[in-house]
MARDO-117426 format. One line per 8 residues: number of its first residue (from 1); for each residue x, y, z of N, C-alpha, C, O, CB. Coordinates in Angstrom, 1 decimal, m for minus. Glycine has a CB too. Layout:
! residues N
NUM = X/Y/Z/X/Y/Z/X/Y/Z/X/Y/Z/X/Y/Z ~ ...;
END
This chain:
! residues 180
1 = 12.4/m4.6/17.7/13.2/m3.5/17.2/14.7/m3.9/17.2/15.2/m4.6/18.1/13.0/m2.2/18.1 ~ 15.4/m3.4/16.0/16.8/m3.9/16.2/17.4/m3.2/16.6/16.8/m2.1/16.7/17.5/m4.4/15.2 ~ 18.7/m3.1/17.1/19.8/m3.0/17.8/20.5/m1.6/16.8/21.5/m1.1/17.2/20.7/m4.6/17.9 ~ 19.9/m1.2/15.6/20.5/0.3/14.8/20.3/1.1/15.7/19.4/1.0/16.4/19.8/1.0/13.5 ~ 21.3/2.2/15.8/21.4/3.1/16.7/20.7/4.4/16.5/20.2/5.1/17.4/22.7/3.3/16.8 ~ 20.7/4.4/15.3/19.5/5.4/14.6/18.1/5.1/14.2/17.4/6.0/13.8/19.8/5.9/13.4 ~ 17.8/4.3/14.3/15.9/3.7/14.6/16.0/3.5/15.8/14.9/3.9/16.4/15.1/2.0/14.0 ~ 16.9/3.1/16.5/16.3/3.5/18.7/16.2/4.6/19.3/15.7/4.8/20.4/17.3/3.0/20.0;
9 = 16.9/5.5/18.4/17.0/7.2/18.8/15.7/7.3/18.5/14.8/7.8/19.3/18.2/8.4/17.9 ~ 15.4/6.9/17.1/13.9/7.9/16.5/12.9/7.5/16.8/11.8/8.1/16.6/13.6/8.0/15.0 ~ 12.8/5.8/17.6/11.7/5.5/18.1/12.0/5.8/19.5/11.0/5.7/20.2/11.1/4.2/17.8 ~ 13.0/6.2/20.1/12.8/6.8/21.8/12.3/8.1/21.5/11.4/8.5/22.3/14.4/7.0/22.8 ~ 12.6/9.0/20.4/12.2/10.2/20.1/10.3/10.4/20.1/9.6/11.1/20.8/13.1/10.6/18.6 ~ 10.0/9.5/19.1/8.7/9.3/18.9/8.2/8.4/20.3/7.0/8.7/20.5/8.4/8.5/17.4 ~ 8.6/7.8/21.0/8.1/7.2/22.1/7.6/8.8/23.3/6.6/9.0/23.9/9.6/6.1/22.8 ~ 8.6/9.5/23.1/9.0/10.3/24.3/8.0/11.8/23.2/7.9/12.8/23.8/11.2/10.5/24.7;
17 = 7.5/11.9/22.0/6.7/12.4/21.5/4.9/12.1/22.4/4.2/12.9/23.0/7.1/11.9/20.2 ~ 4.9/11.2/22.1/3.7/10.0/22.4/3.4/10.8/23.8/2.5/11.6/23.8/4.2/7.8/22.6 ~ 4.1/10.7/24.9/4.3/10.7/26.0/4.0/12.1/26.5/3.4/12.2/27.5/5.5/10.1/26.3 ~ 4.4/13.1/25.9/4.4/14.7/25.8/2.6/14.5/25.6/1.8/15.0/26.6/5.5/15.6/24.1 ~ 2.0/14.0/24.6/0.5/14.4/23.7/m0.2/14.1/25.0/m1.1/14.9/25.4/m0.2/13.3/22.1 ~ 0.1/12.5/26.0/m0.9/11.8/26.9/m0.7/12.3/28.4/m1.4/12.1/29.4/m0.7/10.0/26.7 ~ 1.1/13.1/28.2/1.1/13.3/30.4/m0.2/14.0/30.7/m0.7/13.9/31.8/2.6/14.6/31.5 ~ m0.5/14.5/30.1/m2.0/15.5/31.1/m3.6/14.8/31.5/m4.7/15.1/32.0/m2.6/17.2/30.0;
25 = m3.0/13.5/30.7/m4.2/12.8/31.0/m3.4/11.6/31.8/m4.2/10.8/32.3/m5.1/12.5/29.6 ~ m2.5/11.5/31.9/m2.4/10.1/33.2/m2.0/11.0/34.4/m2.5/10.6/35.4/m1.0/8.7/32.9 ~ m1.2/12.0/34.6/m1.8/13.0/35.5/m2.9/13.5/35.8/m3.0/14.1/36.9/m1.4/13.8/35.5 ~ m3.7/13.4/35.3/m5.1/14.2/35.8/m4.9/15.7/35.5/m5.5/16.5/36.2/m5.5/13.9/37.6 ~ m3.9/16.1/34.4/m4.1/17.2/34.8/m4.4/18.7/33.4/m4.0/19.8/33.2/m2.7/17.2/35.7 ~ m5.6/17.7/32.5/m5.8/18.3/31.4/m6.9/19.3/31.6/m7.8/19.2/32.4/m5.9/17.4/30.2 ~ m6.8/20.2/30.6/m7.8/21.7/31.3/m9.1/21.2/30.6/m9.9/22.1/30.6/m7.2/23.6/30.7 ~ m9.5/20.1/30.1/m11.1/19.8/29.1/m11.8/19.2/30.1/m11.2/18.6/31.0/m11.1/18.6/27.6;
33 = m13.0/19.2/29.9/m14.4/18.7/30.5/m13.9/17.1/31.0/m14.1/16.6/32.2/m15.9/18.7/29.1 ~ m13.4/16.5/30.0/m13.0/15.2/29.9/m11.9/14.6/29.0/m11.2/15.4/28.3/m14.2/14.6/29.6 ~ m11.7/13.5/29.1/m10.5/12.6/28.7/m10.8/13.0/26.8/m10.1/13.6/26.0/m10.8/10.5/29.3 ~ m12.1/12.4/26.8/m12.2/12.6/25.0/m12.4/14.0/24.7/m12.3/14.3/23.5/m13.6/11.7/24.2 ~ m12.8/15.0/25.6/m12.5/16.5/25.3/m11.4/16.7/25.0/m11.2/16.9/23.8/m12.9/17.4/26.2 ~ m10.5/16.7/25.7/m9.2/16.7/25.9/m8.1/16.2/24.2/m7.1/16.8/23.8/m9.1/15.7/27.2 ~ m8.8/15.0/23.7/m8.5/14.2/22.4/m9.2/14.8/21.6/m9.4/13.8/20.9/m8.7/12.7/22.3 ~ m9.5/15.3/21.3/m10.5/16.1/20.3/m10.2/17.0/20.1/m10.5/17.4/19.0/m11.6/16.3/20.4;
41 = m9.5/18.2/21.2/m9.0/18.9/20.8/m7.4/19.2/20.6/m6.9/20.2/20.1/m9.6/19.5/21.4 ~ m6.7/17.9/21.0/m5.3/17.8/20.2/m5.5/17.7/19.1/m5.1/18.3/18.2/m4.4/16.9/20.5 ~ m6.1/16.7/19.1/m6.2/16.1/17.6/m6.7/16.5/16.0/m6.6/15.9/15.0/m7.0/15.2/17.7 ~ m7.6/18.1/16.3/m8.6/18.6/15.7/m7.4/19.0/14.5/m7.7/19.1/13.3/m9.6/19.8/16.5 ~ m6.1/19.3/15.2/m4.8/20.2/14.2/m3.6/19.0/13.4/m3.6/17.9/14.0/m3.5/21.4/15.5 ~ m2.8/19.1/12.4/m2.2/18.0/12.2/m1.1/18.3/13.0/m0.9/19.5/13.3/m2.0/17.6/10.7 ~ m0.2/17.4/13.5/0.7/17.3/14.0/2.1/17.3/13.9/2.5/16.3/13.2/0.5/16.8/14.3 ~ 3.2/18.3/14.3/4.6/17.5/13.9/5.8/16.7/14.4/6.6/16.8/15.2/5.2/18.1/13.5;
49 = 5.3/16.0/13.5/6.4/14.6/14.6/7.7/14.8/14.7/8.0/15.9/14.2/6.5/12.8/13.9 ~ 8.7/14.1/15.3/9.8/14.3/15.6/10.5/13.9/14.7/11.6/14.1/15.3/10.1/13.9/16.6 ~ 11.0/13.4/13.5/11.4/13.5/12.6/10.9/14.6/10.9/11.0/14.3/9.7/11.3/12.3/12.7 ~ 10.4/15.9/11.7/9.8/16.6/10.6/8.4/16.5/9.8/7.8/17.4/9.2/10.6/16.5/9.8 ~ 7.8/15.1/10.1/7.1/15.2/9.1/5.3/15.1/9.8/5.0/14.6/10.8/7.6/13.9/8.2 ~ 4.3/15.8/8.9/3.2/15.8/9.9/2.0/14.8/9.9/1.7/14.1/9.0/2.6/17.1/9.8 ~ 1.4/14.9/10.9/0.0/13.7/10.1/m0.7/14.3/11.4/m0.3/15.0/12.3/0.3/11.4/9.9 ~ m2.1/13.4/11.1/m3.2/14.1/12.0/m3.9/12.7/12.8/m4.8/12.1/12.2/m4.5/15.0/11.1;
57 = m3.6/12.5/13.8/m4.3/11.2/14.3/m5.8/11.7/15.2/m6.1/12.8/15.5/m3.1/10.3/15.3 ~ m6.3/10.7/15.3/m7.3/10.1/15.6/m7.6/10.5/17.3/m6.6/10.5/18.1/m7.0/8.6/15.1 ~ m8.5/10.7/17.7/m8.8/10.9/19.1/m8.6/9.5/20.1/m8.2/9.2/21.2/m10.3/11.5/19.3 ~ m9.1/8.7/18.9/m9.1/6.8/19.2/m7.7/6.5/20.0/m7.4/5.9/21.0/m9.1/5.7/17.6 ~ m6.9/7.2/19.0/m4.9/6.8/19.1/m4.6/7.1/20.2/m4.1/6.4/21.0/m3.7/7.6/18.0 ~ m4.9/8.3/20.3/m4.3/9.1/22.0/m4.8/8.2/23.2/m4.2/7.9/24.2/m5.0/10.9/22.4 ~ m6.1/7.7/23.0/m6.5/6.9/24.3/m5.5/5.4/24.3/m4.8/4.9/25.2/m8.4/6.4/24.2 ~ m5.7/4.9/23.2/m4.8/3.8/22.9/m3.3/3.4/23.3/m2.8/2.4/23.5/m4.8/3.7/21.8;
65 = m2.6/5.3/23.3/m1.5/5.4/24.0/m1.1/5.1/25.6/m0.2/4.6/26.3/m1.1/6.4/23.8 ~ m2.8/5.9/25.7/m2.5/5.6/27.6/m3.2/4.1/28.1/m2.9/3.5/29.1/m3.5/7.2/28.7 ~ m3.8/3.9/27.4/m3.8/2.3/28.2/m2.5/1.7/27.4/m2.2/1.0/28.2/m5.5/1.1/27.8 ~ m1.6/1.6/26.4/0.3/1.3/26.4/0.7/1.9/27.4/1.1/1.2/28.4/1.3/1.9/25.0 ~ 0.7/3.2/27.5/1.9/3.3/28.4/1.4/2.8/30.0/2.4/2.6/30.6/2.4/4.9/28.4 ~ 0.2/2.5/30.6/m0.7/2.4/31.7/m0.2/0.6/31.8/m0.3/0.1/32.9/m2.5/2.9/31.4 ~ 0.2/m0.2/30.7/0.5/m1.7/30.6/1.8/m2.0/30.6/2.5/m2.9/31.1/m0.1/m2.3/29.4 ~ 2.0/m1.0/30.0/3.6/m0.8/29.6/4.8/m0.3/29.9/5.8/m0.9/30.1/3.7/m0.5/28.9;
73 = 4.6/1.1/30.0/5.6/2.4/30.4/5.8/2.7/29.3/5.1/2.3/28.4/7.0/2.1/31.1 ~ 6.8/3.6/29.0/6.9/4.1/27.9/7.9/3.5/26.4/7.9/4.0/25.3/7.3/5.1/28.4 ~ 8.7/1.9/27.3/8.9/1.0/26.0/7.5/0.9/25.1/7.5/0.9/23.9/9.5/m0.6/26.4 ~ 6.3/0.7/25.8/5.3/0.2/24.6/5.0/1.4/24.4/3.8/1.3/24.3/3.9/m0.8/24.9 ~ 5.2/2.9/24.1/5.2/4.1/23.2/5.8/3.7/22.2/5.1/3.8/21.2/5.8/5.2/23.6 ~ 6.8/3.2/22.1/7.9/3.3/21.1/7.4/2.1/19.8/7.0/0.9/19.9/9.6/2.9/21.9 ~ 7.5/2.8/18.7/7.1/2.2/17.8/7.7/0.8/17.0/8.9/0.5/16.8/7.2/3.1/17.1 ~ 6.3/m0.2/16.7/7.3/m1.6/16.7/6.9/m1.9/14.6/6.0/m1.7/13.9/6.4/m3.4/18.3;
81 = 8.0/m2.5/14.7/7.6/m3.1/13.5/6.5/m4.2/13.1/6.1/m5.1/13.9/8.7/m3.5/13.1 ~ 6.2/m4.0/11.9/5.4/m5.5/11.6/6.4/m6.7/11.6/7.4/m6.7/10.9/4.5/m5.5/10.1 ~ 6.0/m7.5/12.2/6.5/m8.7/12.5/6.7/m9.4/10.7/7.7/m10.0/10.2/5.2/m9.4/13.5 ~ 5.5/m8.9/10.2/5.7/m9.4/8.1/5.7/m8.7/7.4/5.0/m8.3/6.4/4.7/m10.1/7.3 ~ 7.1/m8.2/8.1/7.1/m6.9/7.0/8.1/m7.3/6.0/9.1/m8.0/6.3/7.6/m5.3/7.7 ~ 7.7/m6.6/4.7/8.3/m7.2/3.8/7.8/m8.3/3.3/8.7/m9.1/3.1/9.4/m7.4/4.0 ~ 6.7/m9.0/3.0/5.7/m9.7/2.5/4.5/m9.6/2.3/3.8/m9.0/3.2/5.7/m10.5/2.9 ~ 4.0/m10.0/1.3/2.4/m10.0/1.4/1.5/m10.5/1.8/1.3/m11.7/1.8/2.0/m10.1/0.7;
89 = 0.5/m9.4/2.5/m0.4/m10.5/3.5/m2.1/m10.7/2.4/m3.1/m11.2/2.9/m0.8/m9.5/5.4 ~ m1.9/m10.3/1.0/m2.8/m10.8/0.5/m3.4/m11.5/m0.3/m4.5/m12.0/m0.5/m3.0/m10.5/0.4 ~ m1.7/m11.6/m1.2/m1.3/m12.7/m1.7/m0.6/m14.5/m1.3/0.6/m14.8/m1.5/m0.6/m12.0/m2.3 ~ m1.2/m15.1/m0.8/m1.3/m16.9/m0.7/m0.4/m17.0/m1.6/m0.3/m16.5/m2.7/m2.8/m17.9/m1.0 ~ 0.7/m18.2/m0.9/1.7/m18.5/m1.5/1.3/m19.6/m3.1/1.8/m19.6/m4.2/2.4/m19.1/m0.3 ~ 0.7/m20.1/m2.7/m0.1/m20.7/m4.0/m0.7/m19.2/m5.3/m0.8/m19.4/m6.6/m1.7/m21.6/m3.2 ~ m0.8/m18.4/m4.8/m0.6/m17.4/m5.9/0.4/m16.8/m6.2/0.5/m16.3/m7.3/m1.2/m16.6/m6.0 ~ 1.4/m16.7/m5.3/2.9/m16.4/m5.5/3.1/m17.1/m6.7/3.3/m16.6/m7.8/3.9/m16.9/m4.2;
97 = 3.0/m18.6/m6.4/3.8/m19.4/m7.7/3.1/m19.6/m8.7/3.3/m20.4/m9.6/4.3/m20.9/m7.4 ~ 1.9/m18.6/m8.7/1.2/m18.9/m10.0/1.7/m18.1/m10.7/2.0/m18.4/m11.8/m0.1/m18.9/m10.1 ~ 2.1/m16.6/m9.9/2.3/m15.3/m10.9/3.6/m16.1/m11.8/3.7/m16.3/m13.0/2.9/m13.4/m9.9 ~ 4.7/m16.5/m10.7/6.0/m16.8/m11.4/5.9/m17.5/m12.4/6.6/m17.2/m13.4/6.9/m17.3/m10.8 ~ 4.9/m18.8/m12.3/4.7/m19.5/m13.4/4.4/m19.0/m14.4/5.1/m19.3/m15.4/4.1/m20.2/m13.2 ~ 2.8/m17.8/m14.5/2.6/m17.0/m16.2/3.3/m16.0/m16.3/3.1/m15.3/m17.3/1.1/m16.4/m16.5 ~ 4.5/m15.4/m15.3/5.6/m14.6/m16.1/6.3/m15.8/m17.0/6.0/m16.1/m18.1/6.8/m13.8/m14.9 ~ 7.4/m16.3/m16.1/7.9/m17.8/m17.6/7.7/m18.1/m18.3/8.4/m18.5/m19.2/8.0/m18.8/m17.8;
105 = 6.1/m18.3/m18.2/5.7/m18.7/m19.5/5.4/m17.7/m20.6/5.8/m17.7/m21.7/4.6/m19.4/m19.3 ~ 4.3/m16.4/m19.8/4.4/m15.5/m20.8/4.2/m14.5/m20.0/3.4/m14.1/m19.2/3.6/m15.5/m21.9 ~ 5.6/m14.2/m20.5/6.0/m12.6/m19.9/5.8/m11.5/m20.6/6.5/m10.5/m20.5/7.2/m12.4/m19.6 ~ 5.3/m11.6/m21.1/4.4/m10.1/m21.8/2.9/m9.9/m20.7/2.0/m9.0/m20.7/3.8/m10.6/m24.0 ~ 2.9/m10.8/m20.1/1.6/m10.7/m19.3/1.8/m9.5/m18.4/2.8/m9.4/m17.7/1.1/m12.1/m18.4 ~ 0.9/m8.8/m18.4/0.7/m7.3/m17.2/0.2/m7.9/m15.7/m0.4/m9.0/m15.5/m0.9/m6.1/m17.8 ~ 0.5/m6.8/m14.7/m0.4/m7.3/m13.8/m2.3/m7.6/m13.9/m3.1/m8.3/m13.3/m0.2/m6.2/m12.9 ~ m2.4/m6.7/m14.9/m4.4/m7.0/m14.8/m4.0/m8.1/m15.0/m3.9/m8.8/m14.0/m5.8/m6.5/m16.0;
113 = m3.7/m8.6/m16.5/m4.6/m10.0/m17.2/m3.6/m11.1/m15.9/m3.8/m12.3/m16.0/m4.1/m10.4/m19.7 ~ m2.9/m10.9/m15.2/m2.2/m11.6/m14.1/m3.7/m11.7/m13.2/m4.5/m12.6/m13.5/m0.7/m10.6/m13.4 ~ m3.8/m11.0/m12.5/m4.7/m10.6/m11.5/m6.0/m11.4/m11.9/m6.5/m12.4/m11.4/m4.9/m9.1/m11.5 ~ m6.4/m10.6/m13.1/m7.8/m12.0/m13.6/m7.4/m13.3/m13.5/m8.1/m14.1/m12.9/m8.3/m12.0/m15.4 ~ m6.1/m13.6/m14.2/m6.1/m15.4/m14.2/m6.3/m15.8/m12.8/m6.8/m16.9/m12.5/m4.7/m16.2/m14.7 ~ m5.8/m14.8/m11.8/m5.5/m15.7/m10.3/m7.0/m15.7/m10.3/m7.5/m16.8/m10.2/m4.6/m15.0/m8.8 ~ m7.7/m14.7/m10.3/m9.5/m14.6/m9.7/m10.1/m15.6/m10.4/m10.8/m16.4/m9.7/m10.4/m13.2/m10.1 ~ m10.1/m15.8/m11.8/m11.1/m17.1/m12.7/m10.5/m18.1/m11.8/m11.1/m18.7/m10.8/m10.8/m17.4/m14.8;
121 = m9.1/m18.4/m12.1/m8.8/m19.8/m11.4/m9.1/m20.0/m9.9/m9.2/m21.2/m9.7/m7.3/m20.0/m11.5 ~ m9.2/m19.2/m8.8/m9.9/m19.0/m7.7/m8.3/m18.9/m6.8/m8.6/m19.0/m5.6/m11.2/m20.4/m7.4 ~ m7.3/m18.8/m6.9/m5.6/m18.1/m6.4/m5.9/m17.8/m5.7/m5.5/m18.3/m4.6/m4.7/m17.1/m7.0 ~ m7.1/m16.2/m5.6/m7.3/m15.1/m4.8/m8.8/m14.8/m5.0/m9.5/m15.3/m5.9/m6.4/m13.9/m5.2 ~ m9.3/m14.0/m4.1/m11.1/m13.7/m4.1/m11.2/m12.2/m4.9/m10.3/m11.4/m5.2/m11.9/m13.5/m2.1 ~ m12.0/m12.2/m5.1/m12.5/m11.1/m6.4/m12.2/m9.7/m5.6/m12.2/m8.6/m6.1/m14.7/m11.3/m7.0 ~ m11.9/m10.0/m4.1/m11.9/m8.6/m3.1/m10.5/m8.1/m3.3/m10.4/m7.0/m3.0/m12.2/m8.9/m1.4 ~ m9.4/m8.9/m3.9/m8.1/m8.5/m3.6/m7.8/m7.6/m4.8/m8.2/m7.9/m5.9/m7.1/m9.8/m3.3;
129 = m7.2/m6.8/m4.7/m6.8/m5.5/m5.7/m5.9/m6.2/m6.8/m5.4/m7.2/m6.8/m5.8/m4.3/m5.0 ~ m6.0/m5.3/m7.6/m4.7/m5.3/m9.3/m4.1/m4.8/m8.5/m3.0/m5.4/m8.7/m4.8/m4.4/m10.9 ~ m3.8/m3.7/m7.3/m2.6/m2.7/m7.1/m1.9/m4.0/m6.1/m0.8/m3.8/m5.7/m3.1/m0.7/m6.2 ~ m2.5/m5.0/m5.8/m1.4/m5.8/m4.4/m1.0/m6.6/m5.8/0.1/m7.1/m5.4/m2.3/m7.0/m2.5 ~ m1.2/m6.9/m6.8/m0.8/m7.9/m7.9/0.5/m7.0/m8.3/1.6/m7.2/m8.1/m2.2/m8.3/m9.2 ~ m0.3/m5.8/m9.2/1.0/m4.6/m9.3/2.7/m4.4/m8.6/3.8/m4.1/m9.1/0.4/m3.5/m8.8 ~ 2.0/m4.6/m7.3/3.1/m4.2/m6.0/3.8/m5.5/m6.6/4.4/m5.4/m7.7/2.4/m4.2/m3.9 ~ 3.8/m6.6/m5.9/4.2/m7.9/m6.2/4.8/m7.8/m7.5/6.0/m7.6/m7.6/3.1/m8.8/m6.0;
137 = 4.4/m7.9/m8.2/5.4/m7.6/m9.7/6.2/m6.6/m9.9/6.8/m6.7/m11.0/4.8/m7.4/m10.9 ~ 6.5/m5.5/m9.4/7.2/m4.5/m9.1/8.1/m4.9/m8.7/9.1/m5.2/m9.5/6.9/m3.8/m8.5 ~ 8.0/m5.2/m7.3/8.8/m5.4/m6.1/9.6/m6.6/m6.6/10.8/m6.4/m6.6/7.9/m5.7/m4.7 ~ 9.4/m7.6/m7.0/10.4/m8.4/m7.6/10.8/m8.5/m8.5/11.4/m9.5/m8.9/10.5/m9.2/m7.7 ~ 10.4/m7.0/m9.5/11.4/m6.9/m10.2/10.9/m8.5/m11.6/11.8/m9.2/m11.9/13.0/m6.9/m9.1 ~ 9.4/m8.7/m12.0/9.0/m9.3/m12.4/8.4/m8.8/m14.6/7.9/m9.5/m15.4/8.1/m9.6/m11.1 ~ 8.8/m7.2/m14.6/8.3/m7.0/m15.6/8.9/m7.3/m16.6/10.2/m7.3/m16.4/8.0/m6.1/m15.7 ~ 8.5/m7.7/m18.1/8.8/m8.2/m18.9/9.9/m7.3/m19.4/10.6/m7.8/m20.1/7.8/m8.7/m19.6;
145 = 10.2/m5.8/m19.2/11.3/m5.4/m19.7/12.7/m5.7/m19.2/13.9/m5.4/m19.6/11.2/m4.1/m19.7 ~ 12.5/m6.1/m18.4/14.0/m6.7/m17.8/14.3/m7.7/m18.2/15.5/m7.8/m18.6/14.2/m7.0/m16.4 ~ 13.6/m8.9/m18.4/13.8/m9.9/m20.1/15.1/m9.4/m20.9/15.0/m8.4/m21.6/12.3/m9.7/m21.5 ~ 16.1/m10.0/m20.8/16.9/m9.2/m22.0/16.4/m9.6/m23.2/15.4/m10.3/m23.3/18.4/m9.5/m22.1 ~ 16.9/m9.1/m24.3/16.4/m9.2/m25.7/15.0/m9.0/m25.7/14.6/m9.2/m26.8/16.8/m10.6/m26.4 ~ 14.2/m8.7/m24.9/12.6/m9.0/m25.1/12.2/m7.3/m25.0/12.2/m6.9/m23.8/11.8/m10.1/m23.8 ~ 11.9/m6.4/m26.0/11.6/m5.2/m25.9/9.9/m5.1/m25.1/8.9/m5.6/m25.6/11.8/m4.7/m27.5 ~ 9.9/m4.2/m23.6/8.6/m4.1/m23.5/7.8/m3.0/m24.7/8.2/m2.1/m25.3/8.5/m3.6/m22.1;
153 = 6.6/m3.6/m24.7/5.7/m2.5/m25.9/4.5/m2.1/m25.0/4.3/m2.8/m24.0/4.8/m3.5/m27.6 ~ 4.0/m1.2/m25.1/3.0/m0.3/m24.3/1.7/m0.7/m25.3/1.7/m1.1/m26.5/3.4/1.5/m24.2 ~ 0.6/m0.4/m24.5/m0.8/m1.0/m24.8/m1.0/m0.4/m26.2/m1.0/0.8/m26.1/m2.1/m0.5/m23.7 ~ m1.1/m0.7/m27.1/m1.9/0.2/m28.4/m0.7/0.2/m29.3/m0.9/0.7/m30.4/m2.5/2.0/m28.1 ~ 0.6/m0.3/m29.0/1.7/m0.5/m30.0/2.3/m1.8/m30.5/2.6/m2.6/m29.6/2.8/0.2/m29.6 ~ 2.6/m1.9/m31.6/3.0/m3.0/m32.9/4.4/m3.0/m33.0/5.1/m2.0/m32.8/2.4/m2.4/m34.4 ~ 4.8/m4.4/m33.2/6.1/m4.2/m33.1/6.6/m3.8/m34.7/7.8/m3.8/m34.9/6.7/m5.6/m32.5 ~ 5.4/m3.2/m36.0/6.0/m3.1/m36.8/5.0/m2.1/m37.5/3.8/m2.4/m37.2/6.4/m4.2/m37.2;
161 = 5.3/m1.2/m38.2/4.6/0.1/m38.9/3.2/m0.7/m39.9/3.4/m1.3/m41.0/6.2/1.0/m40.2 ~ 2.1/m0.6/m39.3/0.9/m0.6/m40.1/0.3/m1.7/m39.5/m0.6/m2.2/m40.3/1.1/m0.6/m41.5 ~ 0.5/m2.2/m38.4/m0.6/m3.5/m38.1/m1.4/m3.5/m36.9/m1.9/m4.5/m36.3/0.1/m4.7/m37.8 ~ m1.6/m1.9/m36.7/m2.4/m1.3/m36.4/m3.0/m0.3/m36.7/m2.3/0.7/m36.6/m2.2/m1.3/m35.8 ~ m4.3/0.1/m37.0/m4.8/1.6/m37.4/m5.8/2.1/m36.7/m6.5/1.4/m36.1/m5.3/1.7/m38.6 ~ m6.0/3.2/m36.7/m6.8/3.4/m35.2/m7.1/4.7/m36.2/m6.3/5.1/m37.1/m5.8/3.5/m33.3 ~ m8.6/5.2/m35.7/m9.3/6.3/m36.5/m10.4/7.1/m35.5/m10.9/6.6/m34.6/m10.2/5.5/m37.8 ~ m10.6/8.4/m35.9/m11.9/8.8/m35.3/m12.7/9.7/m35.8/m12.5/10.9/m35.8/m11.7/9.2/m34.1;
169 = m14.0/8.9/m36.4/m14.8/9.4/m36.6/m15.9/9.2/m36.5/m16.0/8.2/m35.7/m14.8/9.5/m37.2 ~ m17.3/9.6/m36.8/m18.6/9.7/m36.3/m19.4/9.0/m37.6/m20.5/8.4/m37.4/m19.0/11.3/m35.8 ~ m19.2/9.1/m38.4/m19.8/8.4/m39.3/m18.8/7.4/m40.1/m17.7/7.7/m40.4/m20.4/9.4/m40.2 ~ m19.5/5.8/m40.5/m19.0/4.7/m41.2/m19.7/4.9/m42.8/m20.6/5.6/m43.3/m19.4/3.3/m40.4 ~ m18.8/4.0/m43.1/m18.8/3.9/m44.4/m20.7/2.9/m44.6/m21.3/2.2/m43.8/m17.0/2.9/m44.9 ~ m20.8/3.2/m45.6/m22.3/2.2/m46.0/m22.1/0.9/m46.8/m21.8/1.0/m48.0/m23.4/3.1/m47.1 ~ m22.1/0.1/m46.3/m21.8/m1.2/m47.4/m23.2/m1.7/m47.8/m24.2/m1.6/m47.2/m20.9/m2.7/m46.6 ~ m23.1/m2.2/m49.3/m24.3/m3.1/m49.5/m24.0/m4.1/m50.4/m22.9/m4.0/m51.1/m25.5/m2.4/m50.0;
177 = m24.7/m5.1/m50.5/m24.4/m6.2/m50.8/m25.3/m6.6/m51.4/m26.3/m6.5/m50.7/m24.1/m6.8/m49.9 ~ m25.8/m7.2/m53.1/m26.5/m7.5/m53.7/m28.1/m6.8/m53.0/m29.1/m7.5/m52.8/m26.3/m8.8/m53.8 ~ m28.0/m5.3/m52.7/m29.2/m4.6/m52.8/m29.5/m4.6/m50.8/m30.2/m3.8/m50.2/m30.6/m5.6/m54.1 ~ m28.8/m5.6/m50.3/m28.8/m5.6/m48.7/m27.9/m4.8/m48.0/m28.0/m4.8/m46.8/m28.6/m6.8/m48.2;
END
């Protein structure tokens, strides 16, 4: 955790949150049958955290607090960052430099047909998402409309009136051909 004066407030705040949900269970002094009675029924409602906002955890989480604070005290309440944060943990750097490479070369390429080349070429395993390919081209700011001079075009549009036609109907035309 760094040294901002306002992320040490809001994780002492959320530390000292944490700490409110678990005293009645490192005191001994919660009114349920048991420890997981006790988590089951905090937990059954969503919650509001100390910065306003709500979420509903897990009966799992509350135990997990009191063996932290039971190891720890109440610094290991307090919320830590990911150590990699701000990088991808699913993309391999060897597919990093692939994306960059078929943007340069062709940057009209989307995340899908991105995403397929890394999977045929074997980059990444068939398990890893278009949306972590997506993210990654986002995030650096990799889409072909930021190309100056290079107008992005959306799926189904021509850069020029009629070299595309698109129709809908249910019945075709009959062709025949010397009686075939």
């Amino acid at each position: 955790m760094d040294n901002n004066p306002k992320k040490l407030s809001d994780a002492a705040a959320m530390a000292q949150f944490r700490l409110a949900l678990i005293a009645p269970v490192i005191h001994g002094l919660y009114p349920d049958a048991s420890r997981n009675a006790y988590y089951q029924r905090v937990t059954e409602k969503p919650l509001t955290l100390p910065d306003g906002s709500v979420f509903q955890y897990s009966p799992k989480t509350l135990s997990k607090w009191v063996s932290l604070y039971q190891n720890g005290g109440i610094d290991a309440l307090m919320p830590q960052e990911r150590s990699d944060k701000g990088s991808t943990r699913v993309l391999p750097d060897t597919a990093i430099e692939e994306i960059y490479r078929l943007k340069e070369a062709f940057p009209r390429l989307n995340s899908t047909q991105i995403h397929r080349h890394l999977v045929e070429e074997a980059f990444i395993p068939a398990t890893v998402s278009v949306c972590a390919v997506q993210r990654f081209v986002k995030k650096h700011d990799l889409k072909s409309a930021r190309n100056p001079g290079m107008r992005d075009r959306k799926a189904f549009e021509e850069d020029a009136f009629g070299k595309m036609w698109q129709a809908d109907t249910c019945y075709l035309p009959y062709i025949t051909e010397d009686g075939q």
